[in-house]
N, C-alpha and C positions, 0 to 999 in steps of 0.2 A: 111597431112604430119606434122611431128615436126621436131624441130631442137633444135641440144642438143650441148656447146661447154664446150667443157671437157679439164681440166688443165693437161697438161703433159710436168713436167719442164724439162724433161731429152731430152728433142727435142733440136736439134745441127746444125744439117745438113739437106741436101738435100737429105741424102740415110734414114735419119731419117724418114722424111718426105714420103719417097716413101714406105718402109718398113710400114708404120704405114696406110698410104692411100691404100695400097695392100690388108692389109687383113681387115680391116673394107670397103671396096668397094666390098668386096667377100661376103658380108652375104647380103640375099637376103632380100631385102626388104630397103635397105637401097640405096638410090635415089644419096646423092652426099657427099662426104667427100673433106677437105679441112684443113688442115696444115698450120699455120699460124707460122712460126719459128722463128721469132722474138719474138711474144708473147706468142710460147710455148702450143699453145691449139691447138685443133681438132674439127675443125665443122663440124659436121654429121648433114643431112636433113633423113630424115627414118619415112616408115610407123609402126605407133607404134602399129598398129594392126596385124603386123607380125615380129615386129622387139621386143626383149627384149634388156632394157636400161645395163643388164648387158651382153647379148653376144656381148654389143661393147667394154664394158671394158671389156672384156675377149681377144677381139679379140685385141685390144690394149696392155693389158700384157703381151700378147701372142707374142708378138713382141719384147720382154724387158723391156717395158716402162712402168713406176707408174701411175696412174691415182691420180692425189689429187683433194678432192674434197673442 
């Protein structure tokens, strides 16, 4: 497993959070996600041998939200 925490400063709330955990908890391969809304990032644990590092920042913009790296 890896783990990857990825900056997403447009993170606000709590429907943020859920929105953003929804659909990167949907791609398979990817074990636990976790939104830290204070400090704005997304910690993804995900096997990286099924998991691509951009269908999670896909699946994250895909929700409205900037990835900065």
């Amino acid at each position: 497993m890896t783990n990857q925490v990825f900056n997403v400063p447009d993170i606000h709330c709590d429907h943020c959070a859920s929105s953003i955990e929804g659909a990167v908890g949907a791609i398979v391969g990817v074990e636990k996600v976790k939104v830290q809304i204070e400090e704005r990032t997304v910690d993804v644990t995900y096997d990286d041998a099924s998991v691509e590092l951009d269908s999670i920042v896909t699946a994250i913009e895909g929700q409205g939200y900037e990835v900065k790296s």
